[in-house]
Backbone atoms as SQL, in Angstrom:
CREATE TABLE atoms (id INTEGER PRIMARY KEY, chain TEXT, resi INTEGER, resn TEXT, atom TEXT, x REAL, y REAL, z REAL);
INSERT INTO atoms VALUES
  (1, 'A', 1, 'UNK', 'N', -10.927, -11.658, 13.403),
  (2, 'A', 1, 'UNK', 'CA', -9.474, -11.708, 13.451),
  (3, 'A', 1, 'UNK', 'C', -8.917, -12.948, 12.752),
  (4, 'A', 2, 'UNK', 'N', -10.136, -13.504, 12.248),
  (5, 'A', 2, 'UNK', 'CA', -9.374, -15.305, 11.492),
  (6, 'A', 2, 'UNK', 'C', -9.431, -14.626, 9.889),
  (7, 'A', 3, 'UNK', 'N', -8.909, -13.505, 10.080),
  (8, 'A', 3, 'UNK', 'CA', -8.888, -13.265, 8.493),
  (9, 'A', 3, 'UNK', 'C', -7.634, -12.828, 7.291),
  (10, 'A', 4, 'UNK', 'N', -7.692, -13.559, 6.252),
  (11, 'A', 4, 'UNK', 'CA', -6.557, -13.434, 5.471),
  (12, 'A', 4, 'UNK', 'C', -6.901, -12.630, 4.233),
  (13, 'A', 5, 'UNK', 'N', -5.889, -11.530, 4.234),
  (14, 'A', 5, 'UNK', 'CA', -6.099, -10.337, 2.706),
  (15, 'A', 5, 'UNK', 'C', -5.234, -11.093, 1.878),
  (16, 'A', 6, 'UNK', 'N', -5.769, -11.217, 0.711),
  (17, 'A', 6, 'UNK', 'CA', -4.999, -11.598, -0.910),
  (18, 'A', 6, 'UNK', 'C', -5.038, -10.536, -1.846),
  (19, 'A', 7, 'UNK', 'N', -4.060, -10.489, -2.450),
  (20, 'A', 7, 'UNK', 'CA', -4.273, -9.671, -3.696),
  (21, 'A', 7, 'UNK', 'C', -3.759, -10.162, -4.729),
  (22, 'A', 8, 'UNK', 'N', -4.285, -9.854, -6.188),
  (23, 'A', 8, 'UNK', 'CA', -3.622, -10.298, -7.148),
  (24, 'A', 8, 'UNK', 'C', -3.624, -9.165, -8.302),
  (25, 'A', 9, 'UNK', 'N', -2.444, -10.242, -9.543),
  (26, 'A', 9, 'UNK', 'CA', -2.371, -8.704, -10.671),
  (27, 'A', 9, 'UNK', 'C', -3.812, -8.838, -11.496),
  (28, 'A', 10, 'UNK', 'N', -5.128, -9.155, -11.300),
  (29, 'A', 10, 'UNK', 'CA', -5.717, -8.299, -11.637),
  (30, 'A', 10, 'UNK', 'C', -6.111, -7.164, -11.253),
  (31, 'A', 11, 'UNK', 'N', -5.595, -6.774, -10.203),
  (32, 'A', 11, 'UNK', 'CA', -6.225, -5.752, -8.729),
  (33, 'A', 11, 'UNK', 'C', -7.550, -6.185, -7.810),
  (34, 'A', 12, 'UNK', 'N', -7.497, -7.205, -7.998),
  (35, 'A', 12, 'UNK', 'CA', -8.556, -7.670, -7.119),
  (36, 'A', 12, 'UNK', 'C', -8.193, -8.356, -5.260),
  (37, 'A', 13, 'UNK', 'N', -9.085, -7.595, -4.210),
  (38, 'A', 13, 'UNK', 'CA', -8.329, -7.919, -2.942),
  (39, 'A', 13, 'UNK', 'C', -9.131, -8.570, -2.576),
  (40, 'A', 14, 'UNK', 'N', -8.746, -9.531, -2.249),
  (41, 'A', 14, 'UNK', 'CA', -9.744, -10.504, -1.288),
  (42, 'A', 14, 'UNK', 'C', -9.168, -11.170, 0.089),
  (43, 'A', 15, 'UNK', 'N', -10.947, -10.840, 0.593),
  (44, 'A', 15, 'UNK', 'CA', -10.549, -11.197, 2.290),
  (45, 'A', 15, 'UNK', 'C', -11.404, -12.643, 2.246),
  (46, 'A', 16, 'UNK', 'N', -10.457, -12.908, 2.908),
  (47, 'A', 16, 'UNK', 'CA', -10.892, -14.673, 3.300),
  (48, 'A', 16, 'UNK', 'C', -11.341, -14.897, 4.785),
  (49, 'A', 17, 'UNK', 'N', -12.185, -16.060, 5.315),
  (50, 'A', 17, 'UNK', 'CA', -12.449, -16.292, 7.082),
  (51, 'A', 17, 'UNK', 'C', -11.617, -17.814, 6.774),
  (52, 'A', 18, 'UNK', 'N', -10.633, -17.855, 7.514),
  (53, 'A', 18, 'UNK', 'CA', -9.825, -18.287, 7.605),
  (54, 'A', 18, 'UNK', 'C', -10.266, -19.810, 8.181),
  (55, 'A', 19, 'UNK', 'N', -11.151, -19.302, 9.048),
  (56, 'A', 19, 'UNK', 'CA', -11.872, -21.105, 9.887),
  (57, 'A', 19, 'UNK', 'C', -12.971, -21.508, 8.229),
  (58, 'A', 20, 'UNK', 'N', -13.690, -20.822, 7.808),
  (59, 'A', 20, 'UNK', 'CA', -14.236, -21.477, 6.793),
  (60, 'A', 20, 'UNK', 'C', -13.822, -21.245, 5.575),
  (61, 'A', 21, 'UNK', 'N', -12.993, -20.875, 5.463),
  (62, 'A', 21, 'UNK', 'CA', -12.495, -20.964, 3.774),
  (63, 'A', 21, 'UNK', 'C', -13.050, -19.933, 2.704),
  (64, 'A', 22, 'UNK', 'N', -14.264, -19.184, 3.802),
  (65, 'A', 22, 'UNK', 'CA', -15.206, -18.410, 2.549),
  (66, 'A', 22, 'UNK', 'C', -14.380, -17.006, 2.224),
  (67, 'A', 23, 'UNK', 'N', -14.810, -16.649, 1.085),
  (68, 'A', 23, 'UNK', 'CA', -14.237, -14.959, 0.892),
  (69, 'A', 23, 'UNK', 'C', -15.469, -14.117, 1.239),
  (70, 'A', 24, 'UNK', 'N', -15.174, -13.300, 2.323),
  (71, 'A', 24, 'UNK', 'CA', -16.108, -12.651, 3.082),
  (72, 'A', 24, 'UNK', 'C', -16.382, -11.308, 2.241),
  (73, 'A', 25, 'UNK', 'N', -15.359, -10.762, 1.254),
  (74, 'A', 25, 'UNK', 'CA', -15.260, -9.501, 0.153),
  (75, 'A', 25, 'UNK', 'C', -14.233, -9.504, -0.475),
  (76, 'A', 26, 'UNK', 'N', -14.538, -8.798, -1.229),
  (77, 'A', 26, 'UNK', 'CA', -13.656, -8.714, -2.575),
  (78, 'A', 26, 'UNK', 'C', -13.578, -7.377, -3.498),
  (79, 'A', 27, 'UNK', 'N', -12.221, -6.379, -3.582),
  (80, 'A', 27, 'UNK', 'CA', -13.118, -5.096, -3.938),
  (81, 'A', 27, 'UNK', 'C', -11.331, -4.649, -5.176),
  (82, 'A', 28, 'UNK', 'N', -12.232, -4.735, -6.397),
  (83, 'A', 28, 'UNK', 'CA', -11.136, -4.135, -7.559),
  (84, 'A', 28, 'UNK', 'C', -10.653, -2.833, -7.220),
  (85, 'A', 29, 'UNK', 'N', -9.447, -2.907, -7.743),
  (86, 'A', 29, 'UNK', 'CA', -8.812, -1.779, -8.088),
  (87, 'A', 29, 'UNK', 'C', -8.694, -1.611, -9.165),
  (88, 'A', 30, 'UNK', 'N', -9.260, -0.644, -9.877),
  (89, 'A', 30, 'UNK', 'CA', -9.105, -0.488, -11.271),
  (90, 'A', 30, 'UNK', 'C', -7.798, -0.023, -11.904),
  (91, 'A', 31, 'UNK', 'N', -7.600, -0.915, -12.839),
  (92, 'A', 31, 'UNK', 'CA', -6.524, -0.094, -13.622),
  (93, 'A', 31, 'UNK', 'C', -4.857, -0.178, -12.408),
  (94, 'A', 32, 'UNK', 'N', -4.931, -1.462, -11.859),
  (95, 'A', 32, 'UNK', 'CA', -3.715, -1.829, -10.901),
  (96, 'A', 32, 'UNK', 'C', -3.672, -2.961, -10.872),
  (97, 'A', 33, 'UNK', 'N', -2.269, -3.610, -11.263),
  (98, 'A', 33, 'UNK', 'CA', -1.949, -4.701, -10.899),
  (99, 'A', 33, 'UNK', 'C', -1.735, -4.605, -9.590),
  (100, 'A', 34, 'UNK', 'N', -1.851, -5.758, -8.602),
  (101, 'A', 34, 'UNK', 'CA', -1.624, -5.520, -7.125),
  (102, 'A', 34, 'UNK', 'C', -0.392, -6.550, -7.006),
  (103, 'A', 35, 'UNK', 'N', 0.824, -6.203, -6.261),
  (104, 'A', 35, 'UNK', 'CA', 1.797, -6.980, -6.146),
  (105, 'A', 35, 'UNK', 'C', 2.079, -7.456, -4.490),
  (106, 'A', 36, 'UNK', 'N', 1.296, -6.524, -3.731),
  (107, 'A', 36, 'UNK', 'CA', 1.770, -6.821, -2.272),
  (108, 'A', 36, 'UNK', 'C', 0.667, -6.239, -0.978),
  (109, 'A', 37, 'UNK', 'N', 0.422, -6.669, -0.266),
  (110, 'A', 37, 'UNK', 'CA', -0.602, -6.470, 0.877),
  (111, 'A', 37, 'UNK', 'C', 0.163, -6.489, 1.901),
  (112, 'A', 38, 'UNK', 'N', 0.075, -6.073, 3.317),
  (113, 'A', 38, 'UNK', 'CA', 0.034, -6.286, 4.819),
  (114, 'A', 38, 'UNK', 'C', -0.778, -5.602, 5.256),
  (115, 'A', 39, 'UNK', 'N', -0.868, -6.007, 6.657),
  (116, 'A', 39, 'UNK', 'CA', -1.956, -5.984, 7.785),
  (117, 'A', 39, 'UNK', 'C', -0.983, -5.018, 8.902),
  (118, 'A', 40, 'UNK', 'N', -1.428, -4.044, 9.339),
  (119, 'A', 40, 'UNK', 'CA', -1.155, -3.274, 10.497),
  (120, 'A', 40, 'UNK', 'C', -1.169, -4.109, 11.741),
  (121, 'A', 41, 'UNK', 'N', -0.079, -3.603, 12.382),
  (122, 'A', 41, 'UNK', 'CA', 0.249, -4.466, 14.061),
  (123, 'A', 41, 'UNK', 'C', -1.037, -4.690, 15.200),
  (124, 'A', 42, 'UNK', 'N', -1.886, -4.066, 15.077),
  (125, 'A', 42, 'UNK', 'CA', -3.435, -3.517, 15.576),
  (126, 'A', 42, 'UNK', 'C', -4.680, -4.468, 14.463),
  (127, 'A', 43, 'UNK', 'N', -4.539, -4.776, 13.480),
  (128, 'A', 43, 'UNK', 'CA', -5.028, -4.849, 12.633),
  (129, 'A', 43, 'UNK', 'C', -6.355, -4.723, 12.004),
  (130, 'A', 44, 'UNK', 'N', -6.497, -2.465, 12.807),
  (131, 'A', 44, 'UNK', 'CA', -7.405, -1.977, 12.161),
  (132, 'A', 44, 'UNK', 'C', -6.856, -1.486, 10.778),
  (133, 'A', 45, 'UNK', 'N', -6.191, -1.900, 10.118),
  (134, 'A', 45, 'UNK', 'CA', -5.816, -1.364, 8.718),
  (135, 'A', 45, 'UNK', 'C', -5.192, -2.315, 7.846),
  (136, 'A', 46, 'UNK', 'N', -5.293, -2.367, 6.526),
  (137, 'A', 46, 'UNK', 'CA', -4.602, -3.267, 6.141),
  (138, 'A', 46, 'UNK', 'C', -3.841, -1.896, 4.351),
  (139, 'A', 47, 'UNK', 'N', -2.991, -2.549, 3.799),
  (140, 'A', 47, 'UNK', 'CA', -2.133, -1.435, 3.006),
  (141, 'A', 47, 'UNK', 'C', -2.167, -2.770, 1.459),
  (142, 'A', 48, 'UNK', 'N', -2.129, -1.830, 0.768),
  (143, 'A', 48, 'UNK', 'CA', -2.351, -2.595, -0.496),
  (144, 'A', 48, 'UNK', 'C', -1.248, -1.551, -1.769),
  (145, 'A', 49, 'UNK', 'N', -0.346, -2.684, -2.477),
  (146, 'A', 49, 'UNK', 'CA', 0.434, -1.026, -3.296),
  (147, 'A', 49, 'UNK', 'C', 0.522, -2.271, -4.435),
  (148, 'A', 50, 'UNK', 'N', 1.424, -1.409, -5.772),
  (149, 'A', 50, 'UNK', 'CA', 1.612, -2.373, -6.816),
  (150, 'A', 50, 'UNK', 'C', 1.790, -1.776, -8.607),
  (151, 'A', 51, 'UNK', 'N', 1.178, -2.053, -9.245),
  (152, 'A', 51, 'UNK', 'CA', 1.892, -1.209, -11.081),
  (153, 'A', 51, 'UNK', 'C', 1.916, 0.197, -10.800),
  (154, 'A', 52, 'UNK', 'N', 0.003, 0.669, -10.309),
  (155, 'A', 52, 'UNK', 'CA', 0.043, 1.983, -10.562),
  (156, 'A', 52, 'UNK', 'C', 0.509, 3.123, -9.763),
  (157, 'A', 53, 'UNK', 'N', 1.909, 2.568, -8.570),
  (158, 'A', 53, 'UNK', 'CA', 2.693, 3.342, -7.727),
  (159, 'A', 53, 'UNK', 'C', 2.071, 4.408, -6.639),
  (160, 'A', 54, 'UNK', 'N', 0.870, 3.994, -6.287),
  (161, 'A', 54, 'UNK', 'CA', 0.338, 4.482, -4.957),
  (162, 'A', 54, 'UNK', 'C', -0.033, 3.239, -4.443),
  (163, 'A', 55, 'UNK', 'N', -0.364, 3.854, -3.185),
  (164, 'A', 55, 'UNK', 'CA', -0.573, 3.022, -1.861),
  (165, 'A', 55, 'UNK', 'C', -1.800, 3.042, -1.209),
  (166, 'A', 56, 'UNK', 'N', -2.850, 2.181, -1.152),
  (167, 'A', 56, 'UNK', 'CA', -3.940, 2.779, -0.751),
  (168, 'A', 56, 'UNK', 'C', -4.072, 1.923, 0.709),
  (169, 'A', 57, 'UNK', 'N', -4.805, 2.416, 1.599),
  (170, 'A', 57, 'UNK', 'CA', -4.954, 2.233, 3.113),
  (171, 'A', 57, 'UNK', 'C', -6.579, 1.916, 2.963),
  (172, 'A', 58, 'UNK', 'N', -6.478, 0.796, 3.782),
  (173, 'A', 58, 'UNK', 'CA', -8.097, 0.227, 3.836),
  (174, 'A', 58, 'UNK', 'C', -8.321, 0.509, 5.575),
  (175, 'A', 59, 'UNK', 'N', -9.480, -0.035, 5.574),
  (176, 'A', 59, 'UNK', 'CA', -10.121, 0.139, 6.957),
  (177, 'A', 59, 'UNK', 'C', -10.254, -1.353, 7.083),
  (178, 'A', 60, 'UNK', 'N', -10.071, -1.773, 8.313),
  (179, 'A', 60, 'UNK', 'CA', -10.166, -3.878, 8.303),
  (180, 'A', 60, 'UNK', 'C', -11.522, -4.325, 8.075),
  (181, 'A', 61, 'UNK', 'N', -12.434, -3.254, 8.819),
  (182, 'A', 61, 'UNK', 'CA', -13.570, -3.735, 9.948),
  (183, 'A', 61, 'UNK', 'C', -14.148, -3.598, 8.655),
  (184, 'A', 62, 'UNK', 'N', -14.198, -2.473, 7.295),
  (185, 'A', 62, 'UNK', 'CA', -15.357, -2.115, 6.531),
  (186, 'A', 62, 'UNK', 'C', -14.751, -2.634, 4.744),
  (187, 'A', 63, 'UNK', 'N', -13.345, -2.755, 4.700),
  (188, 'A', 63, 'UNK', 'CA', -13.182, -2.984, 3.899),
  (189, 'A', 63, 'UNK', 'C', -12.778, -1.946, 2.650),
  (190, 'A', 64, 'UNK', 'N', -13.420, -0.384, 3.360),
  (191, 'A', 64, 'UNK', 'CA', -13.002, 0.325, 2.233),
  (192, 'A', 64, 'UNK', 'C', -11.763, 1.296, 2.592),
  (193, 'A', 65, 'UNK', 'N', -11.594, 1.605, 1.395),
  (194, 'A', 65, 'UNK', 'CA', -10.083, 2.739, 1.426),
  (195, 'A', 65, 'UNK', 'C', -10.376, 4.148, 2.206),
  (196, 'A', 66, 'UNK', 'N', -9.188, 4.018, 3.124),
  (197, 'A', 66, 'UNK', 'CA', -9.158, 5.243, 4.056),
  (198, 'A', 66, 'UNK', 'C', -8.207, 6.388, 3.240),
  (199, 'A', 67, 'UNK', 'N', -7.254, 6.238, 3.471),
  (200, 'A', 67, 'UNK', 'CA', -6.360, 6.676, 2.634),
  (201, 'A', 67, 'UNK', 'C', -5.567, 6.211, 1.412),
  (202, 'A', 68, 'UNK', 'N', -5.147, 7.116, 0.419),
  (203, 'A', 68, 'UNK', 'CA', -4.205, 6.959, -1.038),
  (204, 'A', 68, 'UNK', 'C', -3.126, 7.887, -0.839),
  (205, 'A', 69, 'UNK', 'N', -2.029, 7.139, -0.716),
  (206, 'A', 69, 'UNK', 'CA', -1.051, 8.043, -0.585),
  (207, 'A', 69, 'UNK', 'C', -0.253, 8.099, -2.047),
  (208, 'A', 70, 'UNK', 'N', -0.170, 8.845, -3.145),
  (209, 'A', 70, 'UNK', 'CA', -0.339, 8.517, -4.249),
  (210, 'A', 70, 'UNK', 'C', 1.188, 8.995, -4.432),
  (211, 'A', 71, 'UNK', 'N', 1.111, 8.015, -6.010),
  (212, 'A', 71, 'UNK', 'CA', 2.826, 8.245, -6.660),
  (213, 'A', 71, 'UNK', 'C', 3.593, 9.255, -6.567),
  (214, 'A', 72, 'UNK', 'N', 5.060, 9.480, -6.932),
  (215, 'A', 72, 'UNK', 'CA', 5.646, 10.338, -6.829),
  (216, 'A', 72, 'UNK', 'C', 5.179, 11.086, -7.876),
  (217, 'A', 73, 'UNK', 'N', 5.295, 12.583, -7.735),
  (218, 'A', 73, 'UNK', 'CA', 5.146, 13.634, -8.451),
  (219, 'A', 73, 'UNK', 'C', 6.621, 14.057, -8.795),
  (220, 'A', 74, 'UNK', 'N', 6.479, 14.877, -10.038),
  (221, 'A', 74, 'UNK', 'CA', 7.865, 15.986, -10.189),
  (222, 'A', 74, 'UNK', 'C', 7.724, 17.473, -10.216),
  (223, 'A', 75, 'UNK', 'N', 8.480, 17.690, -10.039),
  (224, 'A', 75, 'UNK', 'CA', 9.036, 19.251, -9.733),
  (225, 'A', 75, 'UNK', 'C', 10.031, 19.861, -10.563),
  (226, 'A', 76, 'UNK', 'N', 10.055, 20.669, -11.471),
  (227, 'A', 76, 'UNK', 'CA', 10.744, 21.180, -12.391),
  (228, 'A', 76, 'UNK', 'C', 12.368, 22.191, -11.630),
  (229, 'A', 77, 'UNK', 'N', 13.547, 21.683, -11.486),
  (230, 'A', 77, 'UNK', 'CA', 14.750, 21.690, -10.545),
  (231, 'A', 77, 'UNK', 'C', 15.723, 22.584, -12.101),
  (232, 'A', 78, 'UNK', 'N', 15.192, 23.731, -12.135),
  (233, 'A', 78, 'UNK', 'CA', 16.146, 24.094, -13.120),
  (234, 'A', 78, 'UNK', 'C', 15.879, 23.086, -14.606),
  (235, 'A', 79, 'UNK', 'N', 16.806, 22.678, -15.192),
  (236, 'A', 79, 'UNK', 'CA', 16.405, 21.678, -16.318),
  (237, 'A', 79, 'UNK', 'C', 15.890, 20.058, -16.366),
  (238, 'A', 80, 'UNK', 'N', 16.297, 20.218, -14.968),
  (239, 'A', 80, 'UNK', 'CA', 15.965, 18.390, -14.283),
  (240, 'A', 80, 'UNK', 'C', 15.085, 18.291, -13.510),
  (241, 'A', 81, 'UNK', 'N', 14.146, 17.143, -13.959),
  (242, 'A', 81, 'UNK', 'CA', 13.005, 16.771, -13.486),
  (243, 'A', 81, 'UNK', 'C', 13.259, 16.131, -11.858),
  (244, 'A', 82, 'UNK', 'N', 12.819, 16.136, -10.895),
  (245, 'A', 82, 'UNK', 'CA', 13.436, 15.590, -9.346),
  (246, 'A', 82, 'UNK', 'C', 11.991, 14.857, -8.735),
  (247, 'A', 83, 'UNK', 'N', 11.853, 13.795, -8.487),
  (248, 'A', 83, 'UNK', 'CA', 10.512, 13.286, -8.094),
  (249, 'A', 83, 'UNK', 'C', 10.371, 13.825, -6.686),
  (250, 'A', 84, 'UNK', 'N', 9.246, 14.224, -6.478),
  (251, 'A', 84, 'UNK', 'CA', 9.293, 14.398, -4.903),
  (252, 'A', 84, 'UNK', 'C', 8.110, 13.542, -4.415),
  (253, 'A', 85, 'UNK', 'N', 8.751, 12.727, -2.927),
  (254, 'A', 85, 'UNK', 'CA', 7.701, 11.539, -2.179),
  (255, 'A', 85, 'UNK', 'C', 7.373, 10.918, -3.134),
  (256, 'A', 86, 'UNK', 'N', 6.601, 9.353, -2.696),
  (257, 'A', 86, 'UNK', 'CA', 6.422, 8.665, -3.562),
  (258, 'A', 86, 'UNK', 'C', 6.966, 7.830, -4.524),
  (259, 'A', 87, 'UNK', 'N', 6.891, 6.398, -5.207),
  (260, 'A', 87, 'UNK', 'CA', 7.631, 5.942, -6.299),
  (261, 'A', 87, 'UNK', 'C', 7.138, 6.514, -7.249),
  (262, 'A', 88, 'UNK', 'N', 7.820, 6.078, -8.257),
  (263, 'A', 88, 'UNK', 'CA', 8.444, 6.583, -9.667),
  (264, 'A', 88, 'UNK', 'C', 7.842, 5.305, -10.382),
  (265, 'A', 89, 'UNK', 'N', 8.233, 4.156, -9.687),
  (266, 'A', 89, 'UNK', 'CA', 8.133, 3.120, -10.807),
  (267, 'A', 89, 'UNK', 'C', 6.879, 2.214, -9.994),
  (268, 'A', 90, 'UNK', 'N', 6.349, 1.067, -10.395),
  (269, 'A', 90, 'UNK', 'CA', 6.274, 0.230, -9.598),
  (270, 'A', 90, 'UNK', 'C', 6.753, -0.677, -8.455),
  (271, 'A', 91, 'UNK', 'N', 5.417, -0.633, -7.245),
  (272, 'A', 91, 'UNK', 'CA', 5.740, -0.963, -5.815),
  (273, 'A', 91, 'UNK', 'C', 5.556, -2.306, -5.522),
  (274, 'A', 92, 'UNK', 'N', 6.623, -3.499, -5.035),
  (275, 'A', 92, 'UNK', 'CA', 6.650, -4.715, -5.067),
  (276, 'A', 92, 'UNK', 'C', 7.133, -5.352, -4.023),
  (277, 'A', 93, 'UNK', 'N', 6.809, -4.484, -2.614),
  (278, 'A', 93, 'UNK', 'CA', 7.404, -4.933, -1.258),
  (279, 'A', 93, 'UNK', 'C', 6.268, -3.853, -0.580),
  (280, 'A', 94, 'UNK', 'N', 5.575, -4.372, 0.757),
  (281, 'A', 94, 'UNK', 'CA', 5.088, -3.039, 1.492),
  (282, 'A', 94, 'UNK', 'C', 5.161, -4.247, 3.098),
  (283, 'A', 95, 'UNK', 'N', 5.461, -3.638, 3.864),
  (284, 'A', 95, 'UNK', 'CA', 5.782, -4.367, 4.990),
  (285, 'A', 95, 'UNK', 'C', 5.302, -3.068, 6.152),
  (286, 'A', 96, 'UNK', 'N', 4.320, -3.523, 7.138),
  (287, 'A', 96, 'UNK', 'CA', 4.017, -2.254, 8.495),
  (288, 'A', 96, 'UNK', 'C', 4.990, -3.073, 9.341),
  (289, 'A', 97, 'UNK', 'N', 5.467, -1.980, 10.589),
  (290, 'A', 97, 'UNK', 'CA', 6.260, -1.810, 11.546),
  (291, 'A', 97, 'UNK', 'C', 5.735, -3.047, 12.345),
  (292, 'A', 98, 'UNK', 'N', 6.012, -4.046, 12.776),
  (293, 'A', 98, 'UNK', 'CA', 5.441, -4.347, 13.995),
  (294, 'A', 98, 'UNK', 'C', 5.188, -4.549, 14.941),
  (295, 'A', 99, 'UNK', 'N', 5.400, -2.813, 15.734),
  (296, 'A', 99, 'UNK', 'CA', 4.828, -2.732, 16.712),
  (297, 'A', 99, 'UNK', 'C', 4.271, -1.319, 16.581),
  (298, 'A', 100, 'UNK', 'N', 4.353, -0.274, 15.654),
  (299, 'A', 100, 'UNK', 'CA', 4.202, 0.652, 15.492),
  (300, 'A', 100, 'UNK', 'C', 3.272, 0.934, 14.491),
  (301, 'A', 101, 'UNK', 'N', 1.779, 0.937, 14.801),
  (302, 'A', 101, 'UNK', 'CA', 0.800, 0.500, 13.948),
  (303, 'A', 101, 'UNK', 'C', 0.530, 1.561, 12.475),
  (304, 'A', 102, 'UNK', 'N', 1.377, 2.713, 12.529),
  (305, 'A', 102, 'UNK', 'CA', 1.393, 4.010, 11.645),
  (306, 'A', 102, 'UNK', 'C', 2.322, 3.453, 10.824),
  (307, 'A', 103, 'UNK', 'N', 3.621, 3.140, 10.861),
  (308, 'A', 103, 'UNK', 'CA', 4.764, 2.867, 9.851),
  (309, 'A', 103, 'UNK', 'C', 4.677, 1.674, 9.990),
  (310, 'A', 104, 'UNK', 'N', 4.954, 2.530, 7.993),
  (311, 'A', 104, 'UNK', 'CA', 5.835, 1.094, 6.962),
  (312, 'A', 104, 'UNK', 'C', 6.143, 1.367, 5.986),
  (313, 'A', 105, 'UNK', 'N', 7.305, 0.449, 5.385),
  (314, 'A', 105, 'UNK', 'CA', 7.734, 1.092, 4.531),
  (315, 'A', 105, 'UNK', 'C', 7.595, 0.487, 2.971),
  (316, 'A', 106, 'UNK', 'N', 7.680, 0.650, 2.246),
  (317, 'A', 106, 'UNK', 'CA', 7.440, 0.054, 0.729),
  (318, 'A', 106, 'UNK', 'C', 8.844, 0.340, -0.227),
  (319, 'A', 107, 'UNK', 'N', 9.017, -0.845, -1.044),
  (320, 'A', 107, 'UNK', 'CA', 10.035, -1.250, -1.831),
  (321, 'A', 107, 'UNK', 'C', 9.239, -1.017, -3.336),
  (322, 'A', 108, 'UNK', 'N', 10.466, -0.449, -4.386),
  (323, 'A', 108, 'UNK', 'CA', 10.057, -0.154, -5.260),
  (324, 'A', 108, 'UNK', 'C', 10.933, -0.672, -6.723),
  (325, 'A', 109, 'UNK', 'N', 10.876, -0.363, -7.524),
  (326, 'A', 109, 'UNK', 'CA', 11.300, -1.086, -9.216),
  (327, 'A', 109, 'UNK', 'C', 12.381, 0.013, -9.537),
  (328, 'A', 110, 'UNK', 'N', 12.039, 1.322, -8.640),
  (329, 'A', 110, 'UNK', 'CA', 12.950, 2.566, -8.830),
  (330, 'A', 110, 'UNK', 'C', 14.247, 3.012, -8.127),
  (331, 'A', 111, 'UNK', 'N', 14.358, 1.329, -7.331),
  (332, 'A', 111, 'UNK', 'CA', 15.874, 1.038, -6.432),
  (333, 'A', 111, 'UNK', 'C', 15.476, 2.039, -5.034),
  (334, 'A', 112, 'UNK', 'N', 14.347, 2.294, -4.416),
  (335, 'A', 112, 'UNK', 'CA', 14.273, 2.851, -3.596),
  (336, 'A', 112, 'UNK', 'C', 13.522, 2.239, -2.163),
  (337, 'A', 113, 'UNK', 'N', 13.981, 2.484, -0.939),
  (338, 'A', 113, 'UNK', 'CA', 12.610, 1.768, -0.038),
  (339, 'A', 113, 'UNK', 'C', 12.031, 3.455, 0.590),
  (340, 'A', 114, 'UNK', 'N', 10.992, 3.225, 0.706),
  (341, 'A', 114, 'UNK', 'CA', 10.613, 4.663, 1.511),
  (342, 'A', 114, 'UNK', 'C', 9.930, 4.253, 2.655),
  (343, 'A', 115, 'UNK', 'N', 9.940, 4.808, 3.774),
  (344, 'A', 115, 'UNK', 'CA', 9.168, 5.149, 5.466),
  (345, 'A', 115, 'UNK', 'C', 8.109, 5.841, 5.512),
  (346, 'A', 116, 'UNK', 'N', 6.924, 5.069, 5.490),
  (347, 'A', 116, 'UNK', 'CA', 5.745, 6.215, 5.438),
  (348, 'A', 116, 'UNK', 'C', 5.026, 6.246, 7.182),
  (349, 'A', 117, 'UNK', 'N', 4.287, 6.976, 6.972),
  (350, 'A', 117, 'UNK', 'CA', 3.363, 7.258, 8.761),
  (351, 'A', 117, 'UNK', 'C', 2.329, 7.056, 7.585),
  (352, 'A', 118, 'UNK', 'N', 1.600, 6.413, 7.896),
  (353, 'A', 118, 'UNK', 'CA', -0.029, 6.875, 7.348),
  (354, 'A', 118, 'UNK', 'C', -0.809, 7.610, 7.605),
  (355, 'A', 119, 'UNK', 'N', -0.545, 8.048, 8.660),
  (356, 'A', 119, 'UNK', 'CA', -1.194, 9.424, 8.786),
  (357, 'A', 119, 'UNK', 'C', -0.754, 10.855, 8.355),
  (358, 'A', 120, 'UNK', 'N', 0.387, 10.597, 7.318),
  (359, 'A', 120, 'UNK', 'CA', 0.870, 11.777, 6.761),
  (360, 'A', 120, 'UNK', 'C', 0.273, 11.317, 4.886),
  (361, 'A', 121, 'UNK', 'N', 0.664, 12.598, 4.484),
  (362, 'A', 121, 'UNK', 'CA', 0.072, 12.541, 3.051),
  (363, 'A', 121, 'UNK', 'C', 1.317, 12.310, 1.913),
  (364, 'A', 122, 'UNK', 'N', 2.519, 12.355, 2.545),
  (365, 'A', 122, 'UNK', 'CA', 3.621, 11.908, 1.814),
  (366, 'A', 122, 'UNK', 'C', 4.818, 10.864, 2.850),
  (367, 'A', 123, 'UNK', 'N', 5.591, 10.101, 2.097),
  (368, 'A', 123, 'UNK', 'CA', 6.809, 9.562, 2.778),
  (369, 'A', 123, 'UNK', 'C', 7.150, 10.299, 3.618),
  (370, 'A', 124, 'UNK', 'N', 7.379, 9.863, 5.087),
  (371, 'A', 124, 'UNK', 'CA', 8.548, 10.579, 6.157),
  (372, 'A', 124, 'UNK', 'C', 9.124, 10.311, 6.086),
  (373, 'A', 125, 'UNK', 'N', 10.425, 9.271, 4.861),
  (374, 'A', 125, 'UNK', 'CA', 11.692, 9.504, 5.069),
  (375, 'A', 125, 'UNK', 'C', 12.429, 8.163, 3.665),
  (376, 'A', 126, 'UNK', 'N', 13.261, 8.381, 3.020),
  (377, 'A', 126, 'UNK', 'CA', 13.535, 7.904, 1.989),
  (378, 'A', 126, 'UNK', 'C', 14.954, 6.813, 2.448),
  (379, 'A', 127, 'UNK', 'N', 15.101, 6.032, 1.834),
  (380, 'A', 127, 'UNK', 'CA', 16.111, 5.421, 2.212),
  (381, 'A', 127, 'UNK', 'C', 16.870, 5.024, 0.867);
């Protein structure tokens, strides 16, 4: 529990032990700048988002990705393209609930914040 997640824009996350200074792991994301991390209220999970507009969900204890809740998609609306769930652009805010260890929501480049559950496979709710 003495542990601190970093991320940076190479996509690289690193966990630190906080009493000794060491980095206990370290695991790329390819092909992602990383702009933002938090830690779940419980802190069996930690959330990682950033250029390439998904969100991936780690596990604390193991380090690897549980879930990807991935970018917005489109949907062809008559002649207009309509994103559905998900950003559009790059994600540069992700903040969990804290007290509600499922939600949180993430800030985006596309003027949007969205409400996710992590245990769903898209946003529960757009703001």
């Amino acid at each position: 529990t003495h542990h601190l997640i970093a991320v940076s824009a190479e996509g690289i996350v690193y966990v630190y032990n906080t009493k000794t200074g060491k980095c206990l792991a370290n695991v790329t994301e390819e092909n992602n700048q990383l702009y933002t991390v938090d830690v779940s209220s419980d802190g069996s999970t930690f959330a990682t988002a950033g250029s390439n507009r998904s969100i991936k969900i780690y596990d604390s204890r193991t380090n690897q990705v549980i879930n990807v809740l991935e970018p917005a998609d489109y949907v062809t609306s008559g002649k207009e393209l309509k994103p559905i769930d998900g950003h559009t652009r790059r994600i540069f805010a992700l903040r969990f609930h804290p007290e509600e260890r499922h939600i949180f929501v993430s800030g985006g480049w596309d003027d949007s914040i969205k409400i996710w559950d992590k245990r769903m496979a898209s946003e529960a709710r757009k703001v």
